[in-house]
C-alpha positions as CSV (number, residue, x, y, z in Angstrom):
1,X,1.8,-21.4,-9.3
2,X,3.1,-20.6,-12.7
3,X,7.3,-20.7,-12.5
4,X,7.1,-17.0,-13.9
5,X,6.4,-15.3,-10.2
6,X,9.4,-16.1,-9.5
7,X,11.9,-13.4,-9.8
8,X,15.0,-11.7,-8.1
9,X,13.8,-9.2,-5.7
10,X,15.9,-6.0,-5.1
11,X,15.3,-4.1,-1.8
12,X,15.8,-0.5,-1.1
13,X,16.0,0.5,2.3
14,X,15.0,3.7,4.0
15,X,15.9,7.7,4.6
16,X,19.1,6.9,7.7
17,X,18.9,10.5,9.2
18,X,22.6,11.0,10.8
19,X,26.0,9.8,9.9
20,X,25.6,6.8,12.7
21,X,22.6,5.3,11.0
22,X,23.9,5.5,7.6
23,X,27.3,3.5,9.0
24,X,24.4,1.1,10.8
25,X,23.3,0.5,7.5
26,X,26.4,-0.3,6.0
27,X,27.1,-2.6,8.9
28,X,24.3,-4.7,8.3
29,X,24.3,-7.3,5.4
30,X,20.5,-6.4,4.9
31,X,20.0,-3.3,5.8
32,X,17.2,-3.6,8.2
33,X,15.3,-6.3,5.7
34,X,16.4,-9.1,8.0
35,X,14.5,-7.6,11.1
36,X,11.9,-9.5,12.5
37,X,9.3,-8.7,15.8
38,X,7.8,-10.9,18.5
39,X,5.0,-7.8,19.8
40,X,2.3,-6.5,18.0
41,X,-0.4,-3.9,19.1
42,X,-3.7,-5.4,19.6
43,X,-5.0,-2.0,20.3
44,X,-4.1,1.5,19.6
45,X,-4.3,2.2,23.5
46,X,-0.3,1.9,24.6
47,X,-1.7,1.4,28.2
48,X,-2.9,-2.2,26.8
49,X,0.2,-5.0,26.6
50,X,1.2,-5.6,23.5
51,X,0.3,-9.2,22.2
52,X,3.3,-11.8,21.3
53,X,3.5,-12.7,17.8
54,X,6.4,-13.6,15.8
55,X,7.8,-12.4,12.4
56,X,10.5,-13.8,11.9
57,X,11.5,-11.0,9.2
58,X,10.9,-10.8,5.4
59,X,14.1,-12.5,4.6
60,X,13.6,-15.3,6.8
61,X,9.5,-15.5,5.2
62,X,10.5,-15.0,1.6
63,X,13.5,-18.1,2.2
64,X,11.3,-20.2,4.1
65,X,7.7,-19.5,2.1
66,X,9.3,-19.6,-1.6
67,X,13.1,-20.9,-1.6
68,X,14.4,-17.3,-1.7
69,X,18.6,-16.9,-1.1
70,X,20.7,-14.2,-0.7
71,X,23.6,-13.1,-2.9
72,X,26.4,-13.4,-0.3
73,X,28.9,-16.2,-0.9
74,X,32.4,-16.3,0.9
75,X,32.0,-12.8,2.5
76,X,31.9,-11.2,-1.0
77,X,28.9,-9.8,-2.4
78,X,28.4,-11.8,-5.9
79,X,27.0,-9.1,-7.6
80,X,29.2,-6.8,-7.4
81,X,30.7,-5.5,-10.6
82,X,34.1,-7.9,-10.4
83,X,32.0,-11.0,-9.2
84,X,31.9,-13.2,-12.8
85,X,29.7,-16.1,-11.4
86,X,26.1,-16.0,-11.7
87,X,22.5,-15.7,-9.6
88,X,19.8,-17.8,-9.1
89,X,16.8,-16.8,-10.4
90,X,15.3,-16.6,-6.5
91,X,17.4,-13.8,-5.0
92,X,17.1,-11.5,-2.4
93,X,19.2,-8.6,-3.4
94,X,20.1,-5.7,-1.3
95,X,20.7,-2.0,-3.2
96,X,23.8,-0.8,-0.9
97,X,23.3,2.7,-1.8
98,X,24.6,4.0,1.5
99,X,27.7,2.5,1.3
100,X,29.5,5.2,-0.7
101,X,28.1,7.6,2.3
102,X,29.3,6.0,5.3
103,X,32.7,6.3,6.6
104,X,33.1,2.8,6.8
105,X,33.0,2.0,3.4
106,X,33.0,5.4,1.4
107,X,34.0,8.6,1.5
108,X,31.3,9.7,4.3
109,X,29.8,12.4,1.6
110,X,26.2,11.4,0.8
111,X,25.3,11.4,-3.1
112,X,22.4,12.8,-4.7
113,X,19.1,11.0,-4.9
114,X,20.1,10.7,-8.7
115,X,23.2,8.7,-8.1
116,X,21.2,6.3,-6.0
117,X,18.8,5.7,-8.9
118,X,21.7,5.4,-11.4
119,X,23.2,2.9,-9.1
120,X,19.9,1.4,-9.0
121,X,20.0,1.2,-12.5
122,X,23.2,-0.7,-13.0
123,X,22.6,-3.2,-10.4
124,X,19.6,-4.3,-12.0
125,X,21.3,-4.8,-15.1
126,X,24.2,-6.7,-13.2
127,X,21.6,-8.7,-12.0
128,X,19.7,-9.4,-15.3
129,X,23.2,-10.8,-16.7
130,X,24.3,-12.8,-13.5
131,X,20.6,-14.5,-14.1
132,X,20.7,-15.1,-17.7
133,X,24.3,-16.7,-17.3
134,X,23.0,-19.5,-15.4
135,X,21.8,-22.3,-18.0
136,X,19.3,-23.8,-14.8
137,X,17.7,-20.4,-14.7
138,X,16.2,-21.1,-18.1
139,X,15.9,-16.9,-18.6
140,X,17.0,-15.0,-21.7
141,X,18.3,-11.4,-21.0
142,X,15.0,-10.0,-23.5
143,X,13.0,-12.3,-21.1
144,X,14.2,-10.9,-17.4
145,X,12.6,-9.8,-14.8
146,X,12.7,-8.2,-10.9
147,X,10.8,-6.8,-8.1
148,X,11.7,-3.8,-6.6
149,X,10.9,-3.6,-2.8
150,X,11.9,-0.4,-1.1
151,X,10.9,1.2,2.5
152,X,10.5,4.9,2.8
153,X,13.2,6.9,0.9
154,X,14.0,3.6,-0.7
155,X,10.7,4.2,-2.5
156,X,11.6,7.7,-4.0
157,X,15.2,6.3,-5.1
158,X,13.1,3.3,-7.0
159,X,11.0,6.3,-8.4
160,X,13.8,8.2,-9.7
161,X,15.5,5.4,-11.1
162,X,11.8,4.8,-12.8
163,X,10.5,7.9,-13.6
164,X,13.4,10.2,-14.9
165,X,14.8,9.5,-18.1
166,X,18.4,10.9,-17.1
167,X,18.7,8.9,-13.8
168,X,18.6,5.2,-15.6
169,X,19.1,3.4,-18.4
170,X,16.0,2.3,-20.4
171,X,16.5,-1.5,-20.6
172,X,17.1,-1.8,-16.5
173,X,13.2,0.3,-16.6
174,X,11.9,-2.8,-19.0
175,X,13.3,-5.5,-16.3
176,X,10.8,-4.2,-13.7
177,X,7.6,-6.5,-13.3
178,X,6.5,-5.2,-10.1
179,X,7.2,-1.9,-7.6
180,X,6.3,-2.1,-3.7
181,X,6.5,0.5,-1.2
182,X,6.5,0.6,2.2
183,X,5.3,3.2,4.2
184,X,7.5,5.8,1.4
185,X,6.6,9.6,1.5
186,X,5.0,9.5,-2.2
187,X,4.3,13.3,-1.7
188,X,6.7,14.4,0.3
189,X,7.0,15.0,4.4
190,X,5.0,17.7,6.0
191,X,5.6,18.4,9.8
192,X,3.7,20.9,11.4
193,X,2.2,22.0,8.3
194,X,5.4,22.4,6.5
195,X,6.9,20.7,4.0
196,X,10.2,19.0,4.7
197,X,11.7,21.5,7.6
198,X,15.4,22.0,7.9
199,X,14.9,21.3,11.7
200,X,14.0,17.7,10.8
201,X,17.8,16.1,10.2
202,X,20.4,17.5,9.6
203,X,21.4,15.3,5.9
204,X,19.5,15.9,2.8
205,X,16.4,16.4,4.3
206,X,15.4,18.3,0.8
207,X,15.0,14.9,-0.7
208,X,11.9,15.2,0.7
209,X,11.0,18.4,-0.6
210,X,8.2,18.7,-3.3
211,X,10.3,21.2,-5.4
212,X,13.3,18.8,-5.2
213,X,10.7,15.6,-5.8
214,X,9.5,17.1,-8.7
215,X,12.7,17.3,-10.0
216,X,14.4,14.1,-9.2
217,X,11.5,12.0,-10.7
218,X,11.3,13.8,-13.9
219,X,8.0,15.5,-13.2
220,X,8.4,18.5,-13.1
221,X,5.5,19.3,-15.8
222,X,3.6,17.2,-13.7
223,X,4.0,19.2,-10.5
224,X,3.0,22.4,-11.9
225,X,0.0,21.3,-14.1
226,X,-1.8,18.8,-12.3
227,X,-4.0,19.6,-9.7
228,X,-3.8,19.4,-6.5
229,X,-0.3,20.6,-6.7
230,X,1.5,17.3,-6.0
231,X,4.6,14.9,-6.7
232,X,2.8,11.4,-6.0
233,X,2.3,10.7,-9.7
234,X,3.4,7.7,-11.3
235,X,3.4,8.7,-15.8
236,X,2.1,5.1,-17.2
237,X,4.8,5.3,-19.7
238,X,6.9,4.3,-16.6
239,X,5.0,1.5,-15.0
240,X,1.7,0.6,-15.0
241,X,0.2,2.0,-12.0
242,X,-1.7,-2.1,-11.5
243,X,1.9,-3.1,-11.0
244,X,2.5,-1.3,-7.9
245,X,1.7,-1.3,-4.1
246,X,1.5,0.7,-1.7
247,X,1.2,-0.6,1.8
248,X,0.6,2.5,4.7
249,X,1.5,2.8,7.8
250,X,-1.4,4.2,10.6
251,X,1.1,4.0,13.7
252,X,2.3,6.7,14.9
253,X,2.2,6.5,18.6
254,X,4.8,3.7,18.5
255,X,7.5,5.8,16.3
256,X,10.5,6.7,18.6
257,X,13.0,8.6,16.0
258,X,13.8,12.4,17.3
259,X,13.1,11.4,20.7
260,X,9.1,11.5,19.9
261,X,9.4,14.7,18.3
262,X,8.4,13.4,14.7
263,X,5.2,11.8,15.4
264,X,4.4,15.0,17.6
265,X,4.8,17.5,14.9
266,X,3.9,15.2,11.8
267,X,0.1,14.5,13.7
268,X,-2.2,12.2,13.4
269,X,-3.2,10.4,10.3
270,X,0.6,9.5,10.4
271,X,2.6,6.2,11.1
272,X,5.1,8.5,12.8
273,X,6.7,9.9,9.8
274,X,4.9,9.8,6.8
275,X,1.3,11.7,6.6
276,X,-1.1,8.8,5.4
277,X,-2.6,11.1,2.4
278,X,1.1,11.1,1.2
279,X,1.9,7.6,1.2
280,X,0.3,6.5,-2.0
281,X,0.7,7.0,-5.8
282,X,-2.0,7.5,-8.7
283,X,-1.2,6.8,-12.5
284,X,-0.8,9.7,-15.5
285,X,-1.7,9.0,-18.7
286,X,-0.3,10.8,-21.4
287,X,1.1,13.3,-18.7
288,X,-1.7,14.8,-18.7
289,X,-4.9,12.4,-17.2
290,X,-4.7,11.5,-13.4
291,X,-6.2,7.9,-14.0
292,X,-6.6,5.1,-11.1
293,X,-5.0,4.8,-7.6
294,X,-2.0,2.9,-7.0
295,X,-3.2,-0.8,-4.8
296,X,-2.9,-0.1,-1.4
297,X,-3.3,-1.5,1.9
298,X,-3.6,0.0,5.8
299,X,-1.9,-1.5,8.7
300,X,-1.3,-0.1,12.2
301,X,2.1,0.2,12.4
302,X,4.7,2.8,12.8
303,X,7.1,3.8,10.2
304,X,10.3,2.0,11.7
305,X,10.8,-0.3,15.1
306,X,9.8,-2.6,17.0
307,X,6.2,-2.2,15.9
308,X,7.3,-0.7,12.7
309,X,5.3,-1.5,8.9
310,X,8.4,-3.4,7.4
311,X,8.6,-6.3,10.5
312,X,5.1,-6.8,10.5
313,X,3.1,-10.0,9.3
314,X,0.6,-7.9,7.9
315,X,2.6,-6.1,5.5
316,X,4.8,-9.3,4.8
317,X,1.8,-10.8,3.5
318,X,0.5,-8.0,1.5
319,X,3.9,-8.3,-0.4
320,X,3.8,-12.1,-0.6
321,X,0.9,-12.0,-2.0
322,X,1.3,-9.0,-4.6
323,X,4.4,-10.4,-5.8
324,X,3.4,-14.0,-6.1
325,X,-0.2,-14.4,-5.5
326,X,-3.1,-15.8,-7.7
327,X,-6.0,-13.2,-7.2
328,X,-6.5,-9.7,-7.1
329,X,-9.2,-7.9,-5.7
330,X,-10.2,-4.1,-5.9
331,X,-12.5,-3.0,-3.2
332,X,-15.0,-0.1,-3.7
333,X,-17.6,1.5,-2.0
334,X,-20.4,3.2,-4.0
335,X,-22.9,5.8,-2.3
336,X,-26.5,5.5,-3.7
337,X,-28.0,7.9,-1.7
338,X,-27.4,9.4,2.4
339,X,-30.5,10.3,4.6
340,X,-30.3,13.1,6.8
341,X,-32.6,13.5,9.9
342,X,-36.0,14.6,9.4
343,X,-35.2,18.1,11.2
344,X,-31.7,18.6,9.1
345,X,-33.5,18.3,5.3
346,X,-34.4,21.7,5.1
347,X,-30.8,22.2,5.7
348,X,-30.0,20.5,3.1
349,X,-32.0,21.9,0.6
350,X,-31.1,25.2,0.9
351,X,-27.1,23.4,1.1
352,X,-26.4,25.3,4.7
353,X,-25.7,21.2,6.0
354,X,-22.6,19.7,6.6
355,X,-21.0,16.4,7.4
356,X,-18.5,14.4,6.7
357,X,-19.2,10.6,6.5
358,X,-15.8,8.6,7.7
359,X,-16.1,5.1,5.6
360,X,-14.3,2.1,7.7
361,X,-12.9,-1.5,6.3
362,X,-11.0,-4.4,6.9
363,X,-10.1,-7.7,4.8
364,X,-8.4,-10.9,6.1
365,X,-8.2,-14.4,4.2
366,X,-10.5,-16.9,5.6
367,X,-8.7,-18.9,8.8
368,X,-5.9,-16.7,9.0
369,X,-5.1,-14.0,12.5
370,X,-3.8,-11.5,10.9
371,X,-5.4,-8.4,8.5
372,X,-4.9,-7.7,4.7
373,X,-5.8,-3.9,5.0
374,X,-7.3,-2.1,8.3
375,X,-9.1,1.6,8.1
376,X,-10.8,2.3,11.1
377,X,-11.9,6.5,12.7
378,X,-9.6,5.6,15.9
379,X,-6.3,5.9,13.8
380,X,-7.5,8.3,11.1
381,X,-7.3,6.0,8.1
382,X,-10.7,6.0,7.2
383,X,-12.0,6.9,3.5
384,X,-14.2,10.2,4.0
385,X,-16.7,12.2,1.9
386,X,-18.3,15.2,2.4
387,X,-22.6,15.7,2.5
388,X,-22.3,18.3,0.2
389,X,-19.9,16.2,-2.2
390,X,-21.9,13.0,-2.2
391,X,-25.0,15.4,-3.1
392,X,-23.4,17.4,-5.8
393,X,-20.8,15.3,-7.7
394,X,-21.3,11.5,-8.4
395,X,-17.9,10.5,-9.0
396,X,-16.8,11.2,-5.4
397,X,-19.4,8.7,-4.3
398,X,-17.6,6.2,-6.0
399,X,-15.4,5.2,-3.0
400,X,-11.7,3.0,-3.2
401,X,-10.9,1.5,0.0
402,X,-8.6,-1.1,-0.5
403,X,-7.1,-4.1,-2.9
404,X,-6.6,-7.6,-1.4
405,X,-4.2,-10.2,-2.8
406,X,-5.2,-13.9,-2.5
407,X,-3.4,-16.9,-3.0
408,X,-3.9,-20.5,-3.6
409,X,-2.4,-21.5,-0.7
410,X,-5.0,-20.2,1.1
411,X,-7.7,-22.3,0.2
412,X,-9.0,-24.7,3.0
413,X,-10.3,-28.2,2.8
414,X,-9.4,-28.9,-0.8
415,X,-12.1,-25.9,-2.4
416,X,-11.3,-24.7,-5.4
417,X,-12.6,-21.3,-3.6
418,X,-11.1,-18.6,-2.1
419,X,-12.2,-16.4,0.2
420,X,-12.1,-13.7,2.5
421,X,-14.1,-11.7,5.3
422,X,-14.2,-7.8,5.0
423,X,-16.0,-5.7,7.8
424,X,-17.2,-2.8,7.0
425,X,-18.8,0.7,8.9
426,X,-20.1,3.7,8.2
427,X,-20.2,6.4,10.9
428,X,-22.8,8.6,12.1
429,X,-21.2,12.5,10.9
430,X,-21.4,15.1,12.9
431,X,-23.9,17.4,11.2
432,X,-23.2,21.1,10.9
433,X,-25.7,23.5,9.9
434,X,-24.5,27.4,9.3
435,X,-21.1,25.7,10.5
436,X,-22.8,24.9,14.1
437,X,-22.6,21.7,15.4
438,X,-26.3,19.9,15.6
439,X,-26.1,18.0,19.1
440,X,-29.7,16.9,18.9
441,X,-30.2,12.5,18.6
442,X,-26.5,12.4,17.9
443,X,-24.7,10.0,19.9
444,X,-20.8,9.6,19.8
445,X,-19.5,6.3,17.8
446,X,-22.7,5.3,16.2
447,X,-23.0,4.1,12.9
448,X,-25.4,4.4,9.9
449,X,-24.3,0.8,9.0
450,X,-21.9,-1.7,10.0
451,X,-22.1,-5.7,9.2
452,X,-19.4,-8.2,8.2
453,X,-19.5,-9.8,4.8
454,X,-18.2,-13.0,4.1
455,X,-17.3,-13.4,0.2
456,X,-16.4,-16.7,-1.5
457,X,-14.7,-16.9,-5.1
458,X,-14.0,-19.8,-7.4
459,X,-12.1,-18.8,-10.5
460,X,-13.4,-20.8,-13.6
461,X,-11.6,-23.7,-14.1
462,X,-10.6,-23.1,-17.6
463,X,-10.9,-20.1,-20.4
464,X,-14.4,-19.9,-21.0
465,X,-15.9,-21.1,-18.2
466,X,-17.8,-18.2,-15.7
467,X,-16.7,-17.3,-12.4
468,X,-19.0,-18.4,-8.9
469,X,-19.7,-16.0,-6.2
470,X,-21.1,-16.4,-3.0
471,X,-21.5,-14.1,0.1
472,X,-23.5,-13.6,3.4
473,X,-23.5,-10.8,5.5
474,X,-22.8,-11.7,9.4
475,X,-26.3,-10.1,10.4
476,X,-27.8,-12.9,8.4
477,X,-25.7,-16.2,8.3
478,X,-22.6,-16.0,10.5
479,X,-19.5,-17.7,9.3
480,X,-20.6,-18.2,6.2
481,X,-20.7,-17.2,2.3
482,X,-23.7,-19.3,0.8
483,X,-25.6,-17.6,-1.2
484,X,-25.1,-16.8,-4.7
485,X,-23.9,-13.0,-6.2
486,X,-24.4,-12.1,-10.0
487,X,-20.8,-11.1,-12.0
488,X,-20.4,-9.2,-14.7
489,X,-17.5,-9.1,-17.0
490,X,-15.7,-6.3,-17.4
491,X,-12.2,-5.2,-19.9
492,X,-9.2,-6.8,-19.7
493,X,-10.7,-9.9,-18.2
494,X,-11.8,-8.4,-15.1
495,X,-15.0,-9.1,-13.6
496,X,-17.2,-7.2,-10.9
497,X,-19.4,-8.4,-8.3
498,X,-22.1,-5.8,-6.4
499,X,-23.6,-6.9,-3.1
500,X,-26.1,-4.1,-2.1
501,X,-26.2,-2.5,1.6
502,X,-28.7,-0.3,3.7
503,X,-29.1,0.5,7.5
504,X,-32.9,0.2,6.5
505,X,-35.3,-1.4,4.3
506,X,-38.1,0.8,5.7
507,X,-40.2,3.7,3.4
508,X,-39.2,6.1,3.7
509,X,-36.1,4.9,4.6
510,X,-34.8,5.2,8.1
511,X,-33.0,8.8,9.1
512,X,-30.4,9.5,9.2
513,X,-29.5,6.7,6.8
514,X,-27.5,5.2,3.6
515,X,-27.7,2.9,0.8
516,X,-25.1,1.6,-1.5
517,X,-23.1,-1.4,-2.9
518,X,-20.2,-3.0,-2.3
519,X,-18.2,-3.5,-5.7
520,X,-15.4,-5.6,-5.9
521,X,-13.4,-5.5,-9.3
522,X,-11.7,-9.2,-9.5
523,X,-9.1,-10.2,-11.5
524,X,-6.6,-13.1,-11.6
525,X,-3.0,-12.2,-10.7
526,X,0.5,-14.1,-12.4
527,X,-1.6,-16.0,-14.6
């Protein structure tokens, strides 16, 4: 693995809604990036027991996995501004923004979102000098790096600090490689249908305010020109929108904060908190030009807690793997063409037919327990597509689902492959017609197609030489990825592999039915 992955990492914690939790915070030398878990749920049904595993927490991974230390050295804090030593190149650094608001350390007055992300900024360059000071770190200040890894609100502080000109200084912006997010309210909070209500906390609970948004991250253009009308938009001229991730949360049975009132009124699609359509970005080009989705991932875990998305395996992997892994893969789902039942086409002629087609995936490295990315109906995390928008305008039936993240490490018996398993379904809709539902031959929880695919990569060797594919779909060859897929080059040194799918091979083909291709766009990472 090329010595260039490794950089300092600077975590951001979370939104701490009362004075209590904000002196919590201050209280703990990692603010909540040092908790680990023993329980997972196996199954969204709480009546089930949850199943032991151990995390032992990010901290605890990222030290163990890749020689990560902290930045704590005789109870003082070495970077803070009147530390003069230096840092290694492999620190875990904690952004102590709630310090100045508790009443332990501070004044107990909470700044502004700005003065987090201008505190942000100078830490960063703190960092930069305490790493280039060291002769063993071998780093020139023009040459620096860092990963910003924030949770929640941590996420919009990061985005400030990024995305407004007046809330950081231009040189700590260059020093950022990478941006992960988890579970962060990308376009805001919406309980109940309304955005950010007062009745939520009591502290600053307009941070999470789209009009606010909008104008803490320096989009305010943005916000009233783009449409939909909303603030999760990353302007390229930041940070590339390939150098972030965004991993979701699908949880939110198991969120406790308010006594249970917040995953009541927030709903489902949730992890308890944050509303999944809001926990994502997109890239801006020129300010203007809403280009590609941010990589993401889907886990079923609550926003915070004992079952919560930062003290999970799943998304400790995901982040492993983004930060320092060796191959990244874009996942896609293209619709060819849906079939409807032989009674329904006249429907769908004279376009009185509806339905809406829920699109399911998961992806996990070959041998491992665990799930890169998990969209299933049950917790409402499922890409979706309406009849009459597959029918009428191609580019929604070009489908994202996911990205995966491989590493070397993961390769098994000395193969120069990697590989992975993804599962995919496509439910059965419920078919309107004249906005009635059509009961007849419909069956609850059937699908037009569901199979597992098993997909092997070897990356060539050496520049030049042409990537080898090979797959097999479960109905055909069980535990196995044998037989060979064409790939095409793409830009940029991409490439893309298409394996065709189809509940039917039949002519006509079977009703009610679908054909399509997987795609995967493929790319090596950190090299």
């Amino acid at each position: 693995m090329p010595h260039d992955c490794y950089w300092p990492i600077i975590y951001v914690r979370g939104y701490a809604m009362s004075r209590g939790e904000m002196d919590d915070t201050t209280a703990d030398p990692f603010c909540g990036f040092n908790l680990g878990s023993t329980v997972m749920r196996a199954r969204p049904d709480k009546s089930e027991p949850p199943k032991k595993f151990v995390f032992e927490s990010p901290v605890v991974r990222l030290q163990s996995d890749f020689g990560y230390c902290d930045i704590y050295e005789d109870g003082v804090d070495i970077v803070d501004p009147d530390w003069k030593g230096g840092v290694k190149r492999r620190s875990i650094v904690i952004h102590r923004y709630y310090d100045d608001a508790s009443t332990l350390l501070g004044s107990g007055k909470t700044p502004s979102m700005e003065t987090f992300a201008k505190e942000l900024s100078e830490l960063i360059l703190r960092v930069r000098d305490r790493v280039c000071s060291v002769p063993e770190n071998k780093v020139d200040l023009k040459d620096f790096r860092c990963y910003l890894v924030a949770h929640s609100m941590g996420g919009l502080v990061c985005r400030a600090f990024l995305q407004n000109p007046d809330a950081g200084d231009t040189d700590a912006r260059a020093c950022v490689d990478k941006f992960f997010t988890y579970a962060t309210p990308h376009n805001g909070i919406d309980v109940a249908g309304v955005n950010a209500p007062e009745w939520l906390g009591l502290n600053d609970i307009s941070n999470f305010s789209r009009d606010r948004m909008a104008d803490y991250l320096g989009i305010q253009d943005l916000y009233e020109t783009l449409e939909p009308k909303r603030v999760d938009w990353l302007p390229e001229e930041c940070l590339s929108i390939d150098r972030v991730f965004c991993m979701i949360g699908t949880n939110r049975s198991d969120y406790e904060a308010a006594a249970g009132l917040s995953r009541t009124f927030v709903g489902h699609g949730s992890d308890g908190l944050v509303r999944i359509d809001n926990a994502a970005l997109w890239g801006v080009k020129d300010r203007t030009t809403v280009t590609r989705p941010a990589a993401r991932a889907y886990t079923y875990r609550s926003h915070s807690g004992r079952y919560g998305i930062v003290n999970s395996e799943e998304a400790y992997q995901n982040l492993a793997r983004f930060l320092f892994g060796d191959l990244r893969v874009d996942i896609w789902v293209d619709i060819a063409d849906v079939f409807v039942p032989e009674e329904l086409e006249e429907a769908d002629k004279n376009g009185t037919l509806d339905a809406l087609y829920q699109i399911e995936v998961s992806a996990s490295p070959l041998g491992k327990r665990w799930l890169l990315t998990r969209r299933v109906a049950e917790e409402d995390s499922v890409a979706c597509r309406r009849h009459a928008d597959l029918r009428n305008k191609p580019d929604e039936r070009k489908v994202y689902l996911s990205t995966a993240f491989l590493a070397n490490r993961d390769r098994v018996d000395n193969d120069n492959s990697l590989s992975y398993g993804l599962s995919l379904g496509i439910r059965v809709p419920d078919y309107e017609v004249e906005k009635r539902f059509w009961p007849n031959r419909h069956y609850e929880g059937q699908y037009l197609f569901r199979d597992a695919l098993a997909l092997r990569m070897v990356p060539p060797a050496k520049p030049g030489d042409a990537w080898q594919v090979f797959h097999d779909w479960q109905s055909d060859n069980v535990g196995q990825a044998s037989v060979p897929v064409a790939v095409s080059a793409l830009q940029g040194g991409k490439v893309e592999v298409v394996i065709p799918f189809s509940n039917s091979d039949a002519t006509p083909p079977r009703s009610p039915g679908i054909a399509g291709q997987v795609r995967f766009v493929v790319s090596l990472w950190n090299q």
